[in-house]
Each structure stands twice: as C-alpha cells, then as structure tokens.
C-alpha positions in Angstrom: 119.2 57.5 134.8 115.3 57.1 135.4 112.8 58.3 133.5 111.8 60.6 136.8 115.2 62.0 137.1 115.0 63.1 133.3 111.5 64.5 134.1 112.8 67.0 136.7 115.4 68.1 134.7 114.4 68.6 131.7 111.3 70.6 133.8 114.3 72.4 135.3 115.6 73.3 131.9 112.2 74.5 130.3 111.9 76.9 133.5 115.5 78.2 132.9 115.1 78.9 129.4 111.3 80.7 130.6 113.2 82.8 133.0 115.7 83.6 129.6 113.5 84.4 127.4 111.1 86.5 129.5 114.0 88.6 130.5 115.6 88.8 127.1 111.6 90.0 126.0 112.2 92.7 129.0 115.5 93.9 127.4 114.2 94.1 123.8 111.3 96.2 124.9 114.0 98.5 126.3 116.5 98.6 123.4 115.7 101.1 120.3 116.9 100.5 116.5 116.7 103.3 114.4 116.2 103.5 110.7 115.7 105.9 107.8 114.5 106.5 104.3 115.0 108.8 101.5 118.7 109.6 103.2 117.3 110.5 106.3 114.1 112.3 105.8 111.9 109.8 107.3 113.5 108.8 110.9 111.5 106.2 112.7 113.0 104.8 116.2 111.2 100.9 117.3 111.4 99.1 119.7 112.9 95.3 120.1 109.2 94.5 120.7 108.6 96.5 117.1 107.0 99.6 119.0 107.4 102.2 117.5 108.3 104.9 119.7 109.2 108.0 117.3 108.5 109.0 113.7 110.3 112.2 112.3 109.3 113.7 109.0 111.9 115.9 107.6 109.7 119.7 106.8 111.1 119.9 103.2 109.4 116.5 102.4 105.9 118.1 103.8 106.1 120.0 100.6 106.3 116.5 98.2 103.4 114.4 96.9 101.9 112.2 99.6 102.6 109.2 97.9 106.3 109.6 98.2 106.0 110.3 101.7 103.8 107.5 102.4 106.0 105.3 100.9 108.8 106.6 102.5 107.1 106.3 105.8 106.2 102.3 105.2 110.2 101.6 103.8 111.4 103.6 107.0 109.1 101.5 109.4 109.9 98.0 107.3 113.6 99.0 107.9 112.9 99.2 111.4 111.0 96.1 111.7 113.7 94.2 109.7 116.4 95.0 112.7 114.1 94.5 115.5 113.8 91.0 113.9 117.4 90.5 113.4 118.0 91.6 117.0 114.7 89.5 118.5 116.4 86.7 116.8 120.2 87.6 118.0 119.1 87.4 121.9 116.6 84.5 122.0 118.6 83.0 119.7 121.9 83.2 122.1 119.1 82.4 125.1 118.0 79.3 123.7 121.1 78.5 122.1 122.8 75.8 125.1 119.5 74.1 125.4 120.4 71.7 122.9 117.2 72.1 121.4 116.9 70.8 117.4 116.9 73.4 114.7 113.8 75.3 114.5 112.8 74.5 117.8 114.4 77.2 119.5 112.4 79.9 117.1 109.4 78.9 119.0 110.6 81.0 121.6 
C-alpha cells in the first residue's frame, strides 16, 4: 500500500468519525437525564450537552434554611452532570470505538 493510499483513507476515516461525533453531539443535546436530592425535593432535568433545562424545588423545602437548599441544589445538579458525563462518554465512546484509535485517544472526541 503507498503512503498516498493510506493518506486518503485514513482522511476518509477522520471525516467518518467527524460526521459520528457531530451527530452523536446532536443527539446528546436532545436526550434529558434527570436527577434528585434530598429524596426528591430538588428535581433538576440536563441535557447530554449538561444544559440544564429544568429545576424543581419541592414548596415544603422553601420553608428550610437556605443552606440546605443550596446544597441540595448544587448535589442535585452534580448528579445530573455526573450522568450526562457517563452518557457523553457511552455514545462517543461507542462512535469512536471501531476506529482503532489507541486508548485515550478517542476521549479527545
């Protein structure tokens, strides 16, 4: 194989995987994870692209210290971000996955 050939193929494969993971970006932004704190009186629904879309304060808690609700707030939203990872990392992962691309490479993605 010549060194051209290789050239246009592995060109090929970078626009594939571009195509992927632009697409894969699309969906995240479309799916929702939800999470929760203090058993469900803090609801906050994010984005795959870690937008967060909704944030639901339970009435009874409006009646607590701030502190608690702040913190329930930031563990709700932490939650959140914590599956929007996992899930980022589930799709370009499976994307980028039969590039053969070494290990850590493909998180550049």
């Amino acid at each position: 194989m010549n060194l051209n050939m290789l050239m246009q193929q592995a060109q090929r494969l970078q626009k594939d995987m571009e195509g992927n993971v632009k697409k894969i970006k699309e969906e995240l932004a479309q799916t929702e994870v939800n999470a929760e704190a203090g058993g469900g009186l803090v609801k906050v629904t994010m984005t795959g692209r870690f937008v967060v879309k909704r944030l639901s304060i339970d009435p009874s808690l409006l009646k607590d210290d701030a502190d608690l609700i702040e913190d329930l707030i930031a563990a709700a939203i932490n939650d959140a971000v914590r599956q929007a990872e996992t899930l980022s990392d589930e799709k370009l992962g499976a994307a980028t996955s039969g590039m053969g691309l070494p290990p850590g490479l493909a998180g550049m993605f």
